[in-house]
C-alpha positions as CSV (number, residue, x, y, z in Angstrom):
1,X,113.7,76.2,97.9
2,X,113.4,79.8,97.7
3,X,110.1,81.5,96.5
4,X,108.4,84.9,96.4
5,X,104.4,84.2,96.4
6,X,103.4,88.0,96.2
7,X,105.3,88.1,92.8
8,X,105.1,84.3,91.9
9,X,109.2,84.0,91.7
10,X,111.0,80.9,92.9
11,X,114.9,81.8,93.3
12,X,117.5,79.2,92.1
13,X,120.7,79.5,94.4
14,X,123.8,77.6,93.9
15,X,126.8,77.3,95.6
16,X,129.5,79.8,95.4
17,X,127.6,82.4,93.5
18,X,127.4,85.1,95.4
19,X,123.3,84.0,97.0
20,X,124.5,84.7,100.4
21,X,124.6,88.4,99.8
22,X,121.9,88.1,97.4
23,X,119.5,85.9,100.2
24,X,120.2,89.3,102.5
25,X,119.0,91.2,100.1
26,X,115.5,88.9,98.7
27,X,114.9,88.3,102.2
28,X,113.7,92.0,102.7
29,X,111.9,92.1,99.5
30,X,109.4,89.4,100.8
31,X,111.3,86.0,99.9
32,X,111.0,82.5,102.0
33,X,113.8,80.1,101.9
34,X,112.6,76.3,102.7
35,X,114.6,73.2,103.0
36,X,112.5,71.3,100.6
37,X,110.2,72.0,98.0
38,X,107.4,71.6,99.9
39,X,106.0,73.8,101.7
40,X,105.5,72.2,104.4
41,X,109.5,71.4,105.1
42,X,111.0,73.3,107.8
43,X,111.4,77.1,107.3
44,X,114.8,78.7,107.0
45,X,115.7,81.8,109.2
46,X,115.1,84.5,106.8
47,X,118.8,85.2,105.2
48,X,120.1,81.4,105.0
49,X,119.3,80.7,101.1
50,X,118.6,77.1,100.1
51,X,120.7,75.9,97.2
52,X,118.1,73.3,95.7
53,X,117.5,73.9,92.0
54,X,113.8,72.3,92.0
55,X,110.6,73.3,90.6
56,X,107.6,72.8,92.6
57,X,104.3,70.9,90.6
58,X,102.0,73.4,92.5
59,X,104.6,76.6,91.7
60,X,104.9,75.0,87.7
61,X,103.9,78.5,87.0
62,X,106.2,80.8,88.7
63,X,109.3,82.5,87.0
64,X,112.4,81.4,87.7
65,X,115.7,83.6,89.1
66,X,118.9,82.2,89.0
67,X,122.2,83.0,89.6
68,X,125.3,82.4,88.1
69,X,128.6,83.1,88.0
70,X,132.1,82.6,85.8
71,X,131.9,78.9,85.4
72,X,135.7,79.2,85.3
73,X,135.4,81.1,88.9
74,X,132.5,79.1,90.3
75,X,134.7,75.9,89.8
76,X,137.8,77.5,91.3
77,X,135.7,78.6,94.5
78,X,134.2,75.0,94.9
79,X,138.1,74.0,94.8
80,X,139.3,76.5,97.2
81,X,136.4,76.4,99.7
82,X,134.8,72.8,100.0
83,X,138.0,70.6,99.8
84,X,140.6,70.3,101.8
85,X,143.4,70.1,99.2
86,X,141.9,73.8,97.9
87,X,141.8,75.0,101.6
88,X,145.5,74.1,102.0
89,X,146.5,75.2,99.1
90,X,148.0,78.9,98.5
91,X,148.1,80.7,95.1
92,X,151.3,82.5,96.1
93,X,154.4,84.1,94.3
94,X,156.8,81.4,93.7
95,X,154.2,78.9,94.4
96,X,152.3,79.4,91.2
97,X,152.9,76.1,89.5
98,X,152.1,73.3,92.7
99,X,148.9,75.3,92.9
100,X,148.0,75.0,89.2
101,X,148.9,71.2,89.2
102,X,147.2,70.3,92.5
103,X,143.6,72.3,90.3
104,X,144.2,70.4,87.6
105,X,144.2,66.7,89.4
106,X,140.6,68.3,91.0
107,X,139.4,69.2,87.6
108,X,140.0,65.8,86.0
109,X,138.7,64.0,89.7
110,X,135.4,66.4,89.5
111,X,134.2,65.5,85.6
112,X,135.1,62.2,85.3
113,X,132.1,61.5,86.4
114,X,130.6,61.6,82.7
115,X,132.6,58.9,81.5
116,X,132.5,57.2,84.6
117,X,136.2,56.3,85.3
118,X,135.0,56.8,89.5
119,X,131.7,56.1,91.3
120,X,131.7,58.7,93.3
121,X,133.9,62.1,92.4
122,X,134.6,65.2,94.9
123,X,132.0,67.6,94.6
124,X,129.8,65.4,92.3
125,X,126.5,67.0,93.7
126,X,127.8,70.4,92.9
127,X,128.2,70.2,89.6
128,X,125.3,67.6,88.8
129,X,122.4,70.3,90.4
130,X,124.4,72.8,88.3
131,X,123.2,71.4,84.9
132,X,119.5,72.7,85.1
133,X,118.1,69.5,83.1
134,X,114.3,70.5,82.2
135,X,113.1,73.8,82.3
136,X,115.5,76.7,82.3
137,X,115.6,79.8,84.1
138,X,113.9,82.9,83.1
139,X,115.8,85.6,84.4
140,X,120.0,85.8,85.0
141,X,121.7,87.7,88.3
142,X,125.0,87.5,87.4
143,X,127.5,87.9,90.2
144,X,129.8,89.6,88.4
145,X,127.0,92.3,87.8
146,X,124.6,91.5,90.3
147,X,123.5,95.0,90.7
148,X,122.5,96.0,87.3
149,X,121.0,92.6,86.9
150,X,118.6,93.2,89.4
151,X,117.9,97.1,88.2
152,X,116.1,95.2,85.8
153,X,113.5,93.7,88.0
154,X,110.5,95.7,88.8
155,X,109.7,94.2,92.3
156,X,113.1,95.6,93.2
157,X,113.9,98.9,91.7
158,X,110.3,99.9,92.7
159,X,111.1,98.9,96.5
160,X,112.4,101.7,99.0
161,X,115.2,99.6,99.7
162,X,116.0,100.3,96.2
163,X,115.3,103.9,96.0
164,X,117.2,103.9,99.4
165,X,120.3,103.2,97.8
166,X,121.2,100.4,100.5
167,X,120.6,97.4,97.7
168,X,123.7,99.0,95.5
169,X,125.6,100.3,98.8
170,X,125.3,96.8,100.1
171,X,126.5,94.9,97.1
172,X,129.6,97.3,96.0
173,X,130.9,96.5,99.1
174,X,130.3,93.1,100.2
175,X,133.9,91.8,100.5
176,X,132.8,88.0,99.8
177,X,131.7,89.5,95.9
178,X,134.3,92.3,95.5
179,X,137.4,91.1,97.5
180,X,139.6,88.6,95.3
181,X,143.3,87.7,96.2
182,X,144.2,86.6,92.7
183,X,142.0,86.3,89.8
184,X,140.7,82.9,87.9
185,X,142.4,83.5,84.9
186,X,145.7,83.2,86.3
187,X,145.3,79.6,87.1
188,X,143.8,77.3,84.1
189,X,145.6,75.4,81.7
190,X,144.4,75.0,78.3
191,X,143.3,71.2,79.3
192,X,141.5,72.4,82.4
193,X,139.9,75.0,81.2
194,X,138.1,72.6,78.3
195,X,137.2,70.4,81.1
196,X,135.1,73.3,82.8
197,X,133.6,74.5,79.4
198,X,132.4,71.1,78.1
199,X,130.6,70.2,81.1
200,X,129.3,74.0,81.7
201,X,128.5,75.2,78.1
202,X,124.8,76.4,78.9
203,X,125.8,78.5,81.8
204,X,128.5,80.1,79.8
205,X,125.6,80.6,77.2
206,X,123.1,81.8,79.7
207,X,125.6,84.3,81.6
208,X,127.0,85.3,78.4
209,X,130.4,84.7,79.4
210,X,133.4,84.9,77.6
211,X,134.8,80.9,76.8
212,X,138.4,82.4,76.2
213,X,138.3,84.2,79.6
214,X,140.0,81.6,81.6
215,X,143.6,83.4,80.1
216,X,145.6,86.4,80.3
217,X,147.0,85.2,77.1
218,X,146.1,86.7,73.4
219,X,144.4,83.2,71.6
220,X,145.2,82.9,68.0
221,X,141.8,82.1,65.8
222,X,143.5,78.4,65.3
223,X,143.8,77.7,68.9
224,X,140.4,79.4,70.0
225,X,138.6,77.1,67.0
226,X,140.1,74.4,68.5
227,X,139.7,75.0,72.1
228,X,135.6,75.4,70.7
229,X,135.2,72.1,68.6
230,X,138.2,69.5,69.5
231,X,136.9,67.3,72.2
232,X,138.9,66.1,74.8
């Protein structure tokens, strides 16, 4: 877990969300990371984030940060980075199409745990953390504007790192947040991209993020009504 005692915060970091620049950055404004939620659990070196979305009984009343990302880029990261299909695979001209098929098969593999066609899908633990059953966060960093997000904390725009300017400076130039070889939204079918919305509704809610936003294309009403309320 990650917590902040001096201003009673516990930090909710998932995968692929852009907490490992964000742990460099909490870990200078006073925050521990732990393995477990106890506090007694081994200590983390102080920028290596734990990605455990728990609540401790003795912490009930703490606030709760978490951050978030695209659901339709998240997805696509755990793809590209924690399998070894995704790792081979390269979004390339003239290779468009064996990319997009290959994300598909993962797409269907990864949520069909929730009709339970397989015991035991890739990734299962990635996207079962992600659904925040119980209580909810209180406050949103957004990857996609992570430094305007946090502006709106106290205990970090009244910091000197803050004032500094090395917070922003840090951020608007991480390559692992900025740097993108191709964008999500070149790579969802209409059939995918219900797949990730179904199963991610709150955080596309909670982030305020655009459902439609997994195309370039211009969505008549008919097919964005249906995309909203057919199920699959």
């Amino acid at each position: 877990m990650n917590v902040n005692h001096e201003h009673k915060i516990i930090w909710w970091a998932p995968e692929r969300c852009g907490t490992k620049a964000l742990a460099h950055v909490f870990s200078k404004l006073g925050f521990e990371f732990y393995t477990n939620i106890s506090m007694y659990e081994k200590k983390l070196k102080s920028d290596y984030q734990s990605h455990e979305i728990q609540i401790p009984e003795s912490l009930s009343d703490y606030q709760i940060i978490f951050s978030t990302r695209n659901p339709y880029d998240r997805v696509l990261s755990l793809f590209t980075n924690f399998t070894n299909v995704g790792k081979n695979s390269l979004y390339m001209k003239g290779n468009e199409n064996v990319f997009i098929q290959k994300y598909e098969v993962f797409l269907n593999e990864l949520f069909s745990y929730s009709n339970n066609k397989i015991e035991k899908p890739i990734l299962k633990n990635y996207i079962q953390k992600y659904s925040m059953d119980g209580k909810g966060p209180d406050f949103i960093v957004r990857l996609e504007s992570m430094v305007e997000d946090l502006s709106k904390f106290d205990f970090v725009k009244n910091s000197e790192l803050w004032k500094s300017g090395y917070i922003t400076d840090y951020l608007n130039h991480n390559e692992y947040i900025v740097k993108r070889s191709y964008k999500f939204n070149k790579v969802y079918t209409m059939s995918g991209a219900k797949l990730v919305y179904e199963n991610h509704i709150k955080h596309f809610i909670l982030g305020g993020y655009d459902p439609f936003s997994f195309t370039l294309e211009t969505l008549s009403n008919e097919d964005k009504m249906r995309f909203i309320h057919d199920k699959l």
